[in-house]
C-alpha positions in Angstrom: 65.1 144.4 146.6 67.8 143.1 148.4 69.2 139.8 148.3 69.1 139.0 152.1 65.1 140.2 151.7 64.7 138.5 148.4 65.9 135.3 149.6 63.7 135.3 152.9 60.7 135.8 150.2 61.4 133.1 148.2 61.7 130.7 151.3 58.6 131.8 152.7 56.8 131.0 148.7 57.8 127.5 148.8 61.6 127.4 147.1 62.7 125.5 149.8 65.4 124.7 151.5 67.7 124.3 148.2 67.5 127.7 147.4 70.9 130.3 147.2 70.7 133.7 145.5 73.9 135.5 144.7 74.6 138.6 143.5 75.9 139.5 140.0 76.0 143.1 138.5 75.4 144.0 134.6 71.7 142.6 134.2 72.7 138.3 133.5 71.1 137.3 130.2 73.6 133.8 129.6 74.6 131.4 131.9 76.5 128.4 131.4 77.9 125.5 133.7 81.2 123.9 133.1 82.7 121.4 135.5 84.1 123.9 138.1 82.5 127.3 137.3 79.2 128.6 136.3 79.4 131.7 133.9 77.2 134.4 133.5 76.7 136.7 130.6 76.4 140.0 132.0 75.7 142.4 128.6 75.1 145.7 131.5 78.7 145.5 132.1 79.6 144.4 129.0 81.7 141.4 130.6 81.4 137.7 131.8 82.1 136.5 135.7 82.7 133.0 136.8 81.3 131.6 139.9 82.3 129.1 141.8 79.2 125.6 142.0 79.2 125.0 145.2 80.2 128.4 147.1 79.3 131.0 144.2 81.6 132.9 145.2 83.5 134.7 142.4 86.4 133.2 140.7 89.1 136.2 139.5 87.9 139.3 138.2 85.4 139.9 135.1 86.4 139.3 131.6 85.9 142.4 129.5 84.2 141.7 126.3 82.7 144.7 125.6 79.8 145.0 123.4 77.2 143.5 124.6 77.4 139.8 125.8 74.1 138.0 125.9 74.5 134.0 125.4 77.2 131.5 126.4 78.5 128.2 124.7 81.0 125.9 126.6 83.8 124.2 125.0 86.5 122.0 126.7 89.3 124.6 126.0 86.9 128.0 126.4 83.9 130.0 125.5 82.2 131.6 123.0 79.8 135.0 123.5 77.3 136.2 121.8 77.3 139.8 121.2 74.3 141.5 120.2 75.6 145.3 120.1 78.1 144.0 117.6 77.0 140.7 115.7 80.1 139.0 116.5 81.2 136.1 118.8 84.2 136.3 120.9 86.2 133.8 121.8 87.5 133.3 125.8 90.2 130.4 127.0 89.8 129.1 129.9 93.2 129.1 131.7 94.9 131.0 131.7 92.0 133.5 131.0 91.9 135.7 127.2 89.6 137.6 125.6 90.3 137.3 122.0 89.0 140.2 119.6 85.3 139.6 118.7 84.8 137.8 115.3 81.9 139.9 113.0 79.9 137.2 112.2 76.1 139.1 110.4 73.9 141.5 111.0 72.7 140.0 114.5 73.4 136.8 117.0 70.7 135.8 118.7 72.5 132.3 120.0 75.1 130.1 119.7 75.7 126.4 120.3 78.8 124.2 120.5 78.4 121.1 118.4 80.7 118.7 116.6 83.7 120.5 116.9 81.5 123.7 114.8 80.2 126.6 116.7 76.2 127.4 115.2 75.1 130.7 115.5 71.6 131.9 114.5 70.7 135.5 113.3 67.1 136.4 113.7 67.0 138.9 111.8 68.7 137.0 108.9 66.4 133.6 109.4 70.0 131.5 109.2 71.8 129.7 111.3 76.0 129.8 110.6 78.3 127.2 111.3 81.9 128.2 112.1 84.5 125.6 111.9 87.9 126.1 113.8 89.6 128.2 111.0 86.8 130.9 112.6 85.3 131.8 109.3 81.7 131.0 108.8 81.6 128.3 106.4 78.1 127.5 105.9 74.9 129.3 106.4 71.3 127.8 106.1 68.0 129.5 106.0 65.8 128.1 109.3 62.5 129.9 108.8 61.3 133.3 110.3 63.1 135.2 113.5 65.2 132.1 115.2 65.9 132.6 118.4 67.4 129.3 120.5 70.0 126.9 119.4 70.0 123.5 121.3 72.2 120.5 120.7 73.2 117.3 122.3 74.9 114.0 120.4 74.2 113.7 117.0 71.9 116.7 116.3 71.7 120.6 116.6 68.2 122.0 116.6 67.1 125.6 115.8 63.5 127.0 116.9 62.0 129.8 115.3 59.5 132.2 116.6 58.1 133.3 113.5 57.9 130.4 111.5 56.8 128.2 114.3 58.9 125.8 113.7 61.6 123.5 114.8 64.6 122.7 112.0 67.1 120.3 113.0 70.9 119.6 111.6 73.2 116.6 112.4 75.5 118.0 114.0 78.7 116.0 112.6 77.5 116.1 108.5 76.5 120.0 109.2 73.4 119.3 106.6 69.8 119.5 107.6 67.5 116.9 108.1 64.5 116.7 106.8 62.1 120.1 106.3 61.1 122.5 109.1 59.3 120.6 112.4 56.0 122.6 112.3 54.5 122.9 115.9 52.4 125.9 115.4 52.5 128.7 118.6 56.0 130.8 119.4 58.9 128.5 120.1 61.7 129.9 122.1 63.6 127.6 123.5 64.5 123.9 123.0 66.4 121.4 124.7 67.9 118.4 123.5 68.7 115.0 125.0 69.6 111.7 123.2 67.1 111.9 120.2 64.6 114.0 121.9 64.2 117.7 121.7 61.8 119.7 124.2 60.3 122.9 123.1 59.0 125.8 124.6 55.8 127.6 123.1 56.0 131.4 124.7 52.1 131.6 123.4 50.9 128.5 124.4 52.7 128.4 128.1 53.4 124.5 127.2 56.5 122.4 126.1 56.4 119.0 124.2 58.3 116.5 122.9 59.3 116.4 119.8 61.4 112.9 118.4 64.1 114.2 116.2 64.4 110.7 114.2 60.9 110.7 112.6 60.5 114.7 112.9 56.9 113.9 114.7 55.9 115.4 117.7 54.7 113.4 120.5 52.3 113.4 122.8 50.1 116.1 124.3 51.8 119.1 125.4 53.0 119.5 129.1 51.0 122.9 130.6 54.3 124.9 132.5 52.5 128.4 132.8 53.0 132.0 131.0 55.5 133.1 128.5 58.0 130.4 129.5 61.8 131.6 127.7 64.0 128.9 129.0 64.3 124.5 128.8 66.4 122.5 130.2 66.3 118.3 129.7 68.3 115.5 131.4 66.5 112.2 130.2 63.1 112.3 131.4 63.8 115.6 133.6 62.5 119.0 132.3 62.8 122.3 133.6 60.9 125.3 132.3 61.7 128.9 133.2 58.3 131.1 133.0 58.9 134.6 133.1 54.8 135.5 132.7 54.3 133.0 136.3 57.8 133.8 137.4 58.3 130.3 138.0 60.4 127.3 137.4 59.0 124.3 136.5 59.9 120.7 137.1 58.0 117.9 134.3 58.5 114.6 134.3 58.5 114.0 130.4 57.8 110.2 130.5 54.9 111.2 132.3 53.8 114.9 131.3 53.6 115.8 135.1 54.5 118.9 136.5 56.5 117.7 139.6 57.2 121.1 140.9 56.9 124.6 141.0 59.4 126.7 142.1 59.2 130.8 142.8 61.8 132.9 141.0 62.9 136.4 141.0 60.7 139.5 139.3 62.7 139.3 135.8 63.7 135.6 135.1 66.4 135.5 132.1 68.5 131.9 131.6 68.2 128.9 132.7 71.3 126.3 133.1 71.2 122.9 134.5 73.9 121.1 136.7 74.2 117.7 138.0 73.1 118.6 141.1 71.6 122.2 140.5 69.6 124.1 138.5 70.8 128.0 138.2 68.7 131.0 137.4 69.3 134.6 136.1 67.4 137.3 136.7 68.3 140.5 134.8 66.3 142.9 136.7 67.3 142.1 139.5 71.2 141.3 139.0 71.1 137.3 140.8 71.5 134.0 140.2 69.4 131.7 142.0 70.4 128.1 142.6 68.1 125.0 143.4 68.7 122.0 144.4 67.5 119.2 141.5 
């Protein structure tokens, strides 16, 4: 579909007038927002593109990576990429702009998260989550239950969600040592989110995400109905977002509340999900866009 034709359907299913679509190539899985670019993982092309926030236009040319580059962690110096053809991570710097030779990492890396100075990158197919300090070797690597497949983290605390185990594990970030046994919330989680000592999670089964308080390991309260297969959360405080890829839809909650604020139309093949200050940025894979909405 084109974009010009894409974007006139979304407007007439209620997006608003806060939606933008822009076109990438290579099928976007990752995205990532930094202060003055958003960067998309596109593992088609085997490369990463920056856009600009506010324009989208693109900044420079694509960063070869090679492989197959899926997820995206921000530091304050560079990223790091997943890459699933290879089970590595590779290292980019910012400015000037390198890519540095992928670093083998298992058999599989499913994601990666930037915490306390540590990059933690699960392997589903190992059940283990790796934590590689600065020296770049992995120097750690603690079981997390069956097939993880999100890694979340935000102040003190790293989180891992498992799929198979249906279960949530959580690490402090800055000790590098688990807390507690695994969360059990029952269902498929994919995805989490964490802000302050909060962690929301996204059941793919049960089309709901809930709360779950990462200081007594408890969840809390009932869980917040978002629609079909969601894949993605994103939390700011009390603001949730849920991408949906069964509804197509993005999803605004309240989480104070467990209210579903809004419901936003997305494209056919919804991927990642990255929130902004201002924004909140979609990829969709099939159909090689981001789409951005106004929070």
């Amino acid at each position: 579909m084109a974009v010009a034709a894409f974007l006139a359907l979304m407007l007439t299913r209620g997006a608003g007038p806060g939606a933008a679509v822009f076109d990438v190539a290579g099928h976007p899985t990752g995205l990532v927002v930094t202060e003055d670019a958003v960067w998309v993982a596109m593992p088609g092309s085997g490369a990463v593109r920056a856009l600009h926030p506010v324009s989208g236009r693109q900044l420079g040319a694509p960063l070869r990576t090679g492989g197959a580059p899926t997820r995206l962690a921000a530091g304050a110096a560079g990223l790091w990429v997943s890459d699933t053809a290879r089970g590595a991570v590779i290292p980019i710097q910012h400015s000037p702009s390198k890519v540095y030779g992928a670093i083998a990492i298992g058999s599989d890396v499913t994601d990666l998260e930037l915490a306390a100075g540590a990059l933690w990158v699960a392997s589903s197919a190992e059940g283990v989550v790796r934590i590689v300090e600065s020296g770049g070797r992995p120097v750690l690597s603690a079981p997390v239950g069956a097939d993880p497949v999100d890694v979340a983290a935000g102040g003190r605390w790293v989180v891992v969600a498992g799929a198979g185990s249906g279960s949530l594990t959580r690490f402090d970030a800055r000790t590098r040592r688990r807390v507690g046994g695994p969360i059990v919330l029952g269902g498929v989680p994919v995805a989490a989110a964490v802000t302050g000592d909060v962690a929301w999670v996204a059941d793919s089964d049960g089309g709901t995400v809930r709360r779950v308080d990462l200081l007594t390991g408890r969840p809390g309260g009932a869980p917040i109905q978002v629609g079909r297969r969601p894949i993605a959360v994103a939390a700011d405080g009390q603001d949730v977002f849920v991408l949906s890829r069964g509804d197509r839809t993005l999803v605004h909650a309240d989480g104070d509340s467990g209210e579903v604020l809004s419901r936003r139309p997305v494209g056919p093949d919804p991927a990642a999900l990255a929130l902004a200050r201002d924004h909140v940025w979609v990829a969709d894979s099939g159909n090689d866009t981001l789409m951005r909405f106004a929070r």
